[in-house]
C-alpha positions in Angstrom: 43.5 75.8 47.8 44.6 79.4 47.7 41.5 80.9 48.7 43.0 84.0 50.2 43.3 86.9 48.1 45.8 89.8 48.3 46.4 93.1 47.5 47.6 93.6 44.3 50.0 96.2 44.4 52.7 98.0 41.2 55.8 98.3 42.0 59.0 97.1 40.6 61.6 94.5 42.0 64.6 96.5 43.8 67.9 95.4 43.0 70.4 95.0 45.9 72.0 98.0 44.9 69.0 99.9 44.9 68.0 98.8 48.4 71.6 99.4 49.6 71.2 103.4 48.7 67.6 103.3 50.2 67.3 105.1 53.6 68.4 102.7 55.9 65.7 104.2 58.5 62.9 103.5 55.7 61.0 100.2 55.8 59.3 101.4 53.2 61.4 100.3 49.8 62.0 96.8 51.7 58.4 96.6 52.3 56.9 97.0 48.8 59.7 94.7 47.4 58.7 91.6 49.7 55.5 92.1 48.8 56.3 92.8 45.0 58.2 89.4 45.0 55.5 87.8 46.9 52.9 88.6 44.3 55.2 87.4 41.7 55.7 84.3 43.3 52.4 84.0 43.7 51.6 84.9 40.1 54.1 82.1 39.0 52.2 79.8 41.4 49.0 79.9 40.0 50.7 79.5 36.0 52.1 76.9 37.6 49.0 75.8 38.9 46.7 75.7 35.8 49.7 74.6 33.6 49.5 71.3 36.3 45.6 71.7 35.7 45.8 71.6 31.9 48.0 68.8 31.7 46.2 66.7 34.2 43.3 67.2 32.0 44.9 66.5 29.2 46.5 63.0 30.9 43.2 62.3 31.6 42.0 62.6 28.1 44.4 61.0 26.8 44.5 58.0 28.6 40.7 57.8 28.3 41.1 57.7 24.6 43.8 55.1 25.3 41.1 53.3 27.1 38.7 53.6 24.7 41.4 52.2 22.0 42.2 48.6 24.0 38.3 48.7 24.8 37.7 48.7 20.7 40.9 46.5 20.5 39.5 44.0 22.7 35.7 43.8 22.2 36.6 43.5 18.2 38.2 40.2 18.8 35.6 39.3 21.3 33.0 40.2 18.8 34.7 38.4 15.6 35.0 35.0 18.2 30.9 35.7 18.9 30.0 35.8 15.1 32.5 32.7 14.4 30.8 31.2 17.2 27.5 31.4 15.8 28.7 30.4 12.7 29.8 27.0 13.9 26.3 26.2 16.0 24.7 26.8 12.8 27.2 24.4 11.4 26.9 22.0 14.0 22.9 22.0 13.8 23.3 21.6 10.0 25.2 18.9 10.6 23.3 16.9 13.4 19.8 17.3 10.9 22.6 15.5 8.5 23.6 12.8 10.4 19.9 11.8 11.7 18.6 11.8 8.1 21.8 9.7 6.7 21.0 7.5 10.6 17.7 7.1 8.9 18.4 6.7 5.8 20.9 3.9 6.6 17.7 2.0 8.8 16.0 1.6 5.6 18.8 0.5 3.7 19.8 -2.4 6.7 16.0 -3.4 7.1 15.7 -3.7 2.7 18.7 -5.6 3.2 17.6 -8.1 6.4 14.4 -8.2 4.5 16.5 -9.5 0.4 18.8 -12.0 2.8 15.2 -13.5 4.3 13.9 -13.8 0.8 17.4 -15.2 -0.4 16.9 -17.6 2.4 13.3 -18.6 1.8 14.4 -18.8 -1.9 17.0 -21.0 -0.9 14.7 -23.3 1.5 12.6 -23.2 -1.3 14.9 -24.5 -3.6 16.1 -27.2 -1.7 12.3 -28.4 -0.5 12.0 -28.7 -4.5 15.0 -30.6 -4.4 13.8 -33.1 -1.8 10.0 -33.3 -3.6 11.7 -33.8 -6.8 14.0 -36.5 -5.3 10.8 -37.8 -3.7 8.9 -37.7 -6.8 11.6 -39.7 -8.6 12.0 -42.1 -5.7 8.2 -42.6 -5.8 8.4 -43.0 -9.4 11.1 -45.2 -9.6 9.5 -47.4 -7.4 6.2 -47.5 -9.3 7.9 -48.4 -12.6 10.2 -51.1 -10.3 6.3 -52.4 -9.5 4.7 -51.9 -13.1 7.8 -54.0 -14.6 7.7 -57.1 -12.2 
């Protein structure tokens, strides 16, 4: 930006009473102090410069690091909701293996049970096909003895 260098020059800074006894014919005195105040300001301009330099850097820095703060923030909540994530499809598989062996175990139990209430039933028909022979038998017998008596 300031690419162009001067002349440095020593001198001191006039005061305005100082110029006021200089030789008013003598550009001189007037001379050297423009260009001693120009070298100062341009002195002041470049501290100014690199203290603007150093604290743009240091923005920078920090803001980064501020960055870098939300970043860690952020990705540890985002990381804690991952692992909790996995946690609960490892849960959820558990539980679906669960649920097919209880669905399976619950098959066996209905088709023992189907198969005790066709039993009970076949028992029961059974029982009353015993019912009728023995009524039979007893009919039949009855009759006999009705025969054998007359």
């Amino acid at each position: 930006m300031y690419s162009t260098q001067l002349p440095q020059t020593h001198g001191r800074v006039l005061s305005s009473s100082e110029i006021d006894k200089s030789q008013p014919g003598s550009g001189g005195d007037l001379e050297s102090s423009l260009l001693q105040i120009y070298q100062h300001h341009h002195r002041n301009s470049l501290k100014l410069r690199d203290q603007a330099e150093k604290a743009k850097k240091d923005a920078i820095k920090k803001a980064g690091r501020v960055s870098d703060l939300l970043v860690d923030a952020v990705n540890g909540g985002v990381q804690e909701s991952f692992i909790n994530e996995k946690r609960i499809e490892v849960e959820i598989r558990a539980l679906a293996a669960t649920i097919d062996r209880f669905m399976k175990q619950t098959d066996q139990w209905l088709a023992a049970s189907h198969a005790i209430n066709t039993t009970v039933k076949e028992i029961g028909d059974f029982e009353n096909w015993m019912k009728s022979m023995d009524f039979d038998c007893k009919s039949i017998n009855a009759a006999i003895r009705n025969i054998h008596q007359q």
